[in-house]
ROPA-431371 format. One record per residue (C-alpha): residue number from 1; residue in three letters; x, y, z. Coordinates in steps of 0.5 Angstrom, whole numbers, padded with zeros to 4 digits. Layout:
# ROPA-431371
{rec NUM; 'ALA'; {X; Y; Z}} ...
***
This chain:
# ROPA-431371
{rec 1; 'UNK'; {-0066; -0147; -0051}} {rec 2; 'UNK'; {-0070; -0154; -0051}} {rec 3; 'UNK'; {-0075; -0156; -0058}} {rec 4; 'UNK'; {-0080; -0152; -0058}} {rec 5; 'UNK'; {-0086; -0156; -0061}} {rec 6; 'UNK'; {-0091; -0151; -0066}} {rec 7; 'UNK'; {-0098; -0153; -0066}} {rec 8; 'UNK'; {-0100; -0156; -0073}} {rec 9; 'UNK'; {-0106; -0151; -0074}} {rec 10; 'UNK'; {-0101; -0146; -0073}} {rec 11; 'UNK'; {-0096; -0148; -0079}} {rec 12; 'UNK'; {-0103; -0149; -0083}} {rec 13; 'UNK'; {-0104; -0142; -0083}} {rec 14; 'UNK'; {-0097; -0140; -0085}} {rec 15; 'UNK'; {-0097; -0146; -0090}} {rec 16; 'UNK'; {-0103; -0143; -0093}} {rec 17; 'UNK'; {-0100; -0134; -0091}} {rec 18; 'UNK'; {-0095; -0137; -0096}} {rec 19; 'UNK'; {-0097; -0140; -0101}} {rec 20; 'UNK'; {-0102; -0133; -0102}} {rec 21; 'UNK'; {-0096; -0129; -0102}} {rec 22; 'UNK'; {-0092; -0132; -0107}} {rec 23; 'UNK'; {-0098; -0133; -0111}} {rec 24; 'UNK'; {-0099; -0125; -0110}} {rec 25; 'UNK'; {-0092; -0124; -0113}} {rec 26; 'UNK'; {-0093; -0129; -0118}} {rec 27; 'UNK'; {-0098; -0126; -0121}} {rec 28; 'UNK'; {-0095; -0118; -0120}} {rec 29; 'UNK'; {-0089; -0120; -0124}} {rec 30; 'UNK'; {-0093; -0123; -0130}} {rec 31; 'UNK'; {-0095; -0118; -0136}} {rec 32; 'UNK'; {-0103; -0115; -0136}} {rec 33; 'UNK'; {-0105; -0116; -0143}} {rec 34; 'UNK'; {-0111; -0114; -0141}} {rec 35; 'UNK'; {-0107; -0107; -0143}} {rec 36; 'UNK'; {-0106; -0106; -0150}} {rec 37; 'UNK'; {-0113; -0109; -0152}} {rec 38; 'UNK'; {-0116; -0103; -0148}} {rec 39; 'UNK'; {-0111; -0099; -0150}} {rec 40; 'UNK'; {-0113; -0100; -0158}} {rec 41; 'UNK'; {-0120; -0099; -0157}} {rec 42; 'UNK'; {-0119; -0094; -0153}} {rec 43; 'UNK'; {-0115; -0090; -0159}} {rec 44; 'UNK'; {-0117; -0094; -0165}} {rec 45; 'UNK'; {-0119; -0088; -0169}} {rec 46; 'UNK'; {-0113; -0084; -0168}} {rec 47; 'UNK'; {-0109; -0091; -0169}} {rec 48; 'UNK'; {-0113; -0092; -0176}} {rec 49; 'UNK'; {-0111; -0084; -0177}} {rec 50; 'UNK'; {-0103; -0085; -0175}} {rec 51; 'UNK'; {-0103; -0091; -0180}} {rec 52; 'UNK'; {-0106; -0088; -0186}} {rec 53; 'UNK'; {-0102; -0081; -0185}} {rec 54; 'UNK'; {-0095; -0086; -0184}} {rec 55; 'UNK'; {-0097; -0090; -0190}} {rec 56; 'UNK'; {-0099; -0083; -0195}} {rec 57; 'UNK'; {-0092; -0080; -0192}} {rec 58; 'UNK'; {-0087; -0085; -0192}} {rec 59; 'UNK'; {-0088; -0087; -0200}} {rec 60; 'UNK'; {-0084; -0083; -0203}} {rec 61; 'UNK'; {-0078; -0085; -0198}} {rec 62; 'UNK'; {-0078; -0091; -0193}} {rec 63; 'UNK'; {-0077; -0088; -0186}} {rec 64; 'UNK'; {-0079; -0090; -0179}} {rec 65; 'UNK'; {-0080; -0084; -0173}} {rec 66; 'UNK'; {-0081; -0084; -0166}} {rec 67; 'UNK'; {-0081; -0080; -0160}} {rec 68; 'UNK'; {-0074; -0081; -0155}} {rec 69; 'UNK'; {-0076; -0077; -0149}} {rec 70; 'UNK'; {-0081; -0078; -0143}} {rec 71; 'UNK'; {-0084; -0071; -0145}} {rec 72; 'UNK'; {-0084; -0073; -0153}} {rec 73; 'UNK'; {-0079; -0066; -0154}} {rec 74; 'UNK'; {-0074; -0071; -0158}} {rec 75; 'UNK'; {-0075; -0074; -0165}} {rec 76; 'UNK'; {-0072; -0080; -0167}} {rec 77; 'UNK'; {-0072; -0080; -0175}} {rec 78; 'UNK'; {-0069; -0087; -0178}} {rec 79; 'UNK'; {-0068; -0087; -0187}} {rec 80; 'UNK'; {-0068; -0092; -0190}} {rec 81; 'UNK'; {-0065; -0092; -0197}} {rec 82; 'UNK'; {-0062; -0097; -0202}} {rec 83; 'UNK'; {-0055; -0097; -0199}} {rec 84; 'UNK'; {-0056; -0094; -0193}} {rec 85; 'UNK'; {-0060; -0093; -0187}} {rec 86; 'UNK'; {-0059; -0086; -0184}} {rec 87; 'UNK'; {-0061; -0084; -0176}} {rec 88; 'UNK'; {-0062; -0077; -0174}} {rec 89; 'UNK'; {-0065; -0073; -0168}} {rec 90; 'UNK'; {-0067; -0067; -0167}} {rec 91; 'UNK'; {-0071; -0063; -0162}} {rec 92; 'UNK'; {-0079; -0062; -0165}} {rec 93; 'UNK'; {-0078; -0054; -0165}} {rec 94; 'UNK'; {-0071; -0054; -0169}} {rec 95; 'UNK'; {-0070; -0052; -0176}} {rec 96; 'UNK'; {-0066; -0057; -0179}} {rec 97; 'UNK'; {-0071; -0062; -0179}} {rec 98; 'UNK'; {-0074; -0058; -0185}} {rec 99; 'UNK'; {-0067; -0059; -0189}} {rec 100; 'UNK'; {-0067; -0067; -0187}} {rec 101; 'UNK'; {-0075; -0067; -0189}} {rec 102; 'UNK'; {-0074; -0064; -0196}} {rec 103; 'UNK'; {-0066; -0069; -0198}} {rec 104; 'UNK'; {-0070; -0073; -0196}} {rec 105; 'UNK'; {-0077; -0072; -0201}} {rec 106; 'UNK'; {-0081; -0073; -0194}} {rec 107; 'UNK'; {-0088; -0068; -0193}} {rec 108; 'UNK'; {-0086; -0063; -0187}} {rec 109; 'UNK'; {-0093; -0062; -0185}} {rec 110; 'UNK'; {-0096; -0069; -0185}} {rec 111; 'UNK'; {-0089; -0071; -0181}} {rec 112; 'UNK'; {-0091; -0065; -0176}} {rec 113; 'UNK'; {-0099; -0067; -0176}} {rec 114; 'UNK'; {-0095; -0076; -0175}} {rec 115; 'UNK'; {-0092; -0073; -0169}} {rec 116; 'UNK'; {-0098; -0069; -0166}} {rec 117; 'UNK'; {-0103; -0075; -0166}} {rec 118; 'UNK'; {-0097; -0080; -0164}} {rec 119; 'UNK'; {-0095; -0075; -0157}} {rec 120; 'UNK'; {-0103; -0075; -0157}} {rec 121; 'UNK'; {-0104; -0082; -0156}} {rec 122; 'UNK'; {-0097; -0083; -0153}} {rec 123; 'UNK'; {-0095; -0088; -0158}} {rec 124; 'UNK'; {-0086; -0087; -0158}} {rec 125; 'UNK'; {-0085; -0091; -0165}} {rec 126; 'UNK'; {-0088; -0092; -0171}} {rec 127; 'UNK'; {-0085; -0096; -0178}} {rec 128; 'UNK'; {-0086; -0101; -0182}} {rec 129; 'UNK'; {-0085; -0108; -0182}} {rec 130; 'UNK'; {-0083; -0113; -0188}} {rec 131; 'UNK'; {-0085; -0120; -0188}} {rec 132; 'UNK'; {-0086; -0126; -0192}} {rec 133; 'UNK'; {-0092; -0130; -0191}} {rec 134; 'UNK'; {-0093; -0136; -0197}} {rec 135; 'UNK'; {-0088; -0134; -0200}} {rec 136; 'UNK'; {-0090; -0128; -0202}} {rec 137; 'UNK'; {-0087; -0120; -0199}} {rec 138; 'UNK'; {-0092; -0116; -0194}} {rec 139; 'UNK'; {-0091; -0110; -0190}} {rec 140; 'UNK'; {-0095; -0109; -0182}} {rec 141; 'UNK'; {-0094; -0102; -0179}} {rec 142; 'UNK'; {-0092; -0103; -0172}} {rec 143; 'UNK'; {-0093; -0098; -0167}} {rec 144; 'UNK'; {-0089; -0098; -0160}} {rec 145; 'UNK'; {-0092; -0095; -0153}} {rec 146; 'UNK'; {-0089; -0096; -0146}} {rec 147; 'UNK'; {-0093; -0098; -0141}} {rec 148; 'UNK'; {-0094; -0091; -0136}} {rec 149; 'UNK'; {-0094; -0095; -0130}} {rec 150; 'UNK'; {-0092; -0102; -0129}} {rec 151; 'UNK'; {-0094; -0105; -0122}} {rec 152; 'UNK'; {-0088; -0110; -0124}} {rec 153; 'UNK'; {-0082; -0109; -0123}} {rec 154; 'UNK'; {-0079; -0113; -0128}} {rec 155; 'UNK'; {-0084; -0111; -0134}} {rec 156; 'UNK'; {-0079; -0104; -0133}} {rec 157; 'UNK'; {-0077; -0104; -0140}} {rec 158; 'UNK'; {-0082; -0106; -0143}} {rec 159; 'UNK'; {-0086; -0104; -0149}} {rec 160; 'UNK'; {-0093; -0107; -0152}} {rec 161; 'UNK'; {-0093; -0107; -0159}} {rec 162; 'UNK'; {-0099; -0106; -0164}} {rec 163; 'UNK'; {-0098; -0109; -0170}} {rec 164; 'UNK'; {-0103; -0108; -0176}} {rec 165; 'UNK'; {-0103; -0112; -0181}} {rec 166; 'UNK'; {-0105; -0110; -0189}} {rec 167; 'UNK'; {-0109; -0117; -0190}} {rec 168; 'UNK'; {-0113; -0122; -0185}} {rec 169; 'UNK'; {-0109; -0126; -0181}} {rec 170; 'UNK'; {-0109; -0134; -0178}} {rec 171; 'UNK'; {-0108; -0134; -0171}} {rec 172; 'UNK'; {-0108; -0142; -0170}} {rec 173; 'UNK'; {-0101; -0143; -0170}} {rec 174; 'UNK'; {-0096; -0139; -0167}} {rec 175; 'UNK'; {-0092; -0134; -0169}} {rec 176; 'UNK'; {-0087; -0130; -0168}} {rec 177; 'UNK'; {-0084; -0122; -0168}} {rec 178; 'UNK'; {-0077; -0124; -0167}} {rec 179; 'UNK'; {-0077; -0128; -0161}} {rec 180; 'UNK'; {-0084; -0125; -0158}} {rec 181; 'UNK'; {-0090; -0129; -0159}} {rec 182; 'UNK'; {-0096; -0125; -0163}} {rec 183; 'UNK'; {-0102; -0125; -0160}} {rec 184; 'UNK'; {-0109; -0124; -0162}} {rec 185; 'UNK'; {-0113; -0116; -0162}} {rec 186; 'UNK'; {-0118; -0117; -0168}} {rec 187; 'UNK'; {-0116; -0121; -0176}} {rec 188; 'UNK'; {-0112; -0116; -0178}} {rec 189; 'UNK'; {-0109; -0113; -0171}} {rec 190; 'UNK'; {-0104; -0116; -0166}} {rec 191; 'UNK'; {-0100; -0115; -0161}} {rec 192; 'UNK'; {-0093; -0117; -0158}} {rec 193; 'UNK'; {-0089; -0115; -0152}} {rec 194; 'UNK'; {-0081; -0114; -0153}} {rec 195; 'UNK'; {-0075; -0111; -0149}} {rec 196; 'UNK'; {-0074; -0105; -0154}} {rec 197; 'UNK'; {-0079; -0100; -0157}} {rec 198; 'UNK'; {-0076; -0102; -0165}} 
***
């Protein structure tokens, strides 16, 4: 077959057909942050109630709880104490919750109401998180959601991360939760987005 000769209108238009197509890609592989801003305003409320109720319960004993399962049957309780951090996971009907909940001095009914507004909102964890910012020591409540459709591919495993921070931030400069840059909701909310959901 001899050289055959492609009009340069032709390669115009698939230069141009490409070029949108990648564009098209680019942008589904990128992360909408649109959502964990709509998501906070669309349940601040229940969030602000989630906080408070978590703050109230976990003074007596330090613990971090989230849902394990896409149904938000299965529990995850993570205790910390002075030496020792403890892991259990129970089904939210099962009976030895309530043995692990009165060791461990943690209300049973603020913990089911904790459990009922997070299913409802379908926030998967909850804890608290300390800091240091001028050198003195404070603690943000984080809570994690899991996108519950993802138009990209690669943001599979992700997980939006609202963090509530007890005083007035400053966003100028950058800042991080572990390796994930932190991004502006309101003075005191914020949000990140990370590979693991605590």
């Amino acid at each position: 077959m001899g050289l055959v000769i492609v009009p340069k209108k032709r390669t115009e238009k698939l230069a141009i057909w490409k070029y949108f197509f990648l564009v098209l890609l680019l942008s589904s592989c990128g992360i909408n942050k649109n959502v964990p801003v709509k998501y906070y305003t669309d349940n601040r409320q229940t969030l602000d109630s989630i906080q408070q109720l978590f703050l109230k319960i976990s003074v007596p004993q330090k613990f971090s709880i989230g849902f394990i399962d896409n149904r938000f049957n299965c529990i995850s309780i993570e205790l910390i104490t002075d030496t020792l951090k403890y892991l259990y996971n129970f089904n939210t009907g099962e009976s030895r919750i309530t043995d692990t909940l009165t060791r461990f001095r943690i209300d049973g009914t603020g913990l089911l109401n904790l459990m009922r507004l997070m299913k409802s909102i379908d926030c998967i964890w909850i804890s608290n998180i300390d800091y240091y910012e001028s050198e003195k020591k404070n603690t943000l409540t984080s809570f994690s959601i899991k996108p519950k459709r993802s138009k990209s591919f690669f943001l599979a495993n992700r997980y939006y991360i609202l963090l509530y921070f007890p005083v007035i931030q400053n966003y100028k400069k950058n800042r991080l939760l572990g390796n994930n840059k932190i991004m502006k909701i309101n003075a005191r909310v914020a949000y990140t987005i990370s590979a693991a959901f605590r």
